[in-house]
Residue, then its C-alpha position, 0 to 999 in steps of 0.5 A: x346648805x340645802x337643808x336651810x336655802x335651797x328649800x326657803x326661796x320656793x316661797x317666793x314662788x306659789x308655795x305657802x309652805x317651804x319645810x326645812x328637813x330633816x334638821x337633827x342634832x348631831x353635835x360634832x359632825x353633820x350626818x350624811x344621810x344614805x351613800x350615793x346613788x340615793x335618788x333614782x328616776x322612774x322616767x316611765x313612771x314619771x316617778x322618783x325614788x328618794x333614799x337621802x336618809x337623814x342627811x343634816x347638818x345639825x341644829x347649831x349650824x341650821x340655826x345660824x344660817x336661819x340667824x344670819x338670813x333673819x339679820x339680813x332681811x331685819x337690816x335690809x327690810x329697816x335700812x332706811x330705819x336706822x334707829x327702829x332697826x337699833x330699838x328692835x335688836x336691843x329690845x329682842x335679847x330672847x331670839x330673833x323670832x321675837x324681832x319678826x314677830x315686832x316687825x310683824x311677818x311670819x317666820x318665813x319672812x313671807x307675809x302669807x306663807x309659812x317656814x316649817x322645821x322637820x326635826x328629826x333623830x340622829x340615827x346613834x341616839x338611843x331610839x327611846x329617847x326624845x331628847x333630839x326632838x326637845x333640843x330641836x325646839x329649843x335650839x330652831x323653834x324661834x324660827x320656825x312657823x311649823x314644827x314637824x316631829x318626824x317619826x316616820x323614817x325608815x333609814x334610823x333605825x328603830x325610830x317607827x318604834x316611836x309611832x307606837x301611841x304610849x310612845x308617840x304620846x310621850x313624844x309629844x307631850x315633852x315637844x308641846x311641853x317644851x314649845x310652852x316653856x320656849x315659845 
């Protein structure tokens, strides 16, 4: 749960920017990133180590919490509105990103802040591969202002090999290809 909401109601604080991450593909099972402890406090330092890993539920449930929440706020926010809320859902088949752009707020739900989804790699694909990240922005683009393409983790392995600028390249070429075709 704390991949979707506990990172979404600091919006409504002073952040402009709430990340949901890291969101992988795992099809079966969520991944359960590092084992515990993963989190150690510097007091002195007045710092913190995060070892989590990649812990993630995976595209599908991520995606119907971020459903379920846009339904609520489409019903709650047009409750008074019976026949608008009827029109927009009948007139939106393709995605609910598609009802708030209509309702005209950003994906976050916010009208001045911004949701951004960290897709990331499930630590048995092959390391070559950038199939999780197309699946990602298929299966969590609609809800997303931001998409990050997280290639940085040291807890999968081999995916900083993915840095490398032919494959970085590759890389995002496939993401922003796919972000054209399901926008």
């Amino acid at each position: 749960m704390k991949m979707v909401f506990g990172s979404i109601p600091l919006l409504s604080l002073i952040y402009n920017v709430s990340l949901v991450f890291p969101i992988n593909p795992h099809l079966i099972f969520h991944q359960p990133g590092n084992p515990k402890p993963r989190v150690f406090r510097l007091p002195q330092d007045r710092a913190l180590i995060n070892r989590y890993g990649f812990p993630s539920d995976g595209h599908r449930t991520v995606a119907l919490r971020l459903r379920e929440r846009i339904r609520r706020y489409i019903y709650g926010t047009l409750s008074h509105h019976p026949k608008e809320t009827a029109r927009l859902l009948a007139s939106s088949p393709d995605g609910f990103g598609t009802l708030v752009d209509a309702i005209g707020v950003n994906r976050s739900l916010y009208r001045s802040k911004l949701l951004g989804i960290n897709l990331g790699k499930n630590k048995s694909s092959n390391v070559e591969s950038v199939d999780d990240y197309v699946k990602g922005v298929k299966e969590l683009g609609d809800y997303a202002d931001v998409l990050v393409v997280n290639v940085s983790s040291p807890n999968t392995p081999g995916l900083r090999s993915l840095q490398k600028r032919e494959k970085l390249e590759t890389l995002l070429r496939e993401v922003s290809l796919c972000m054209l075709i399901f926008p």
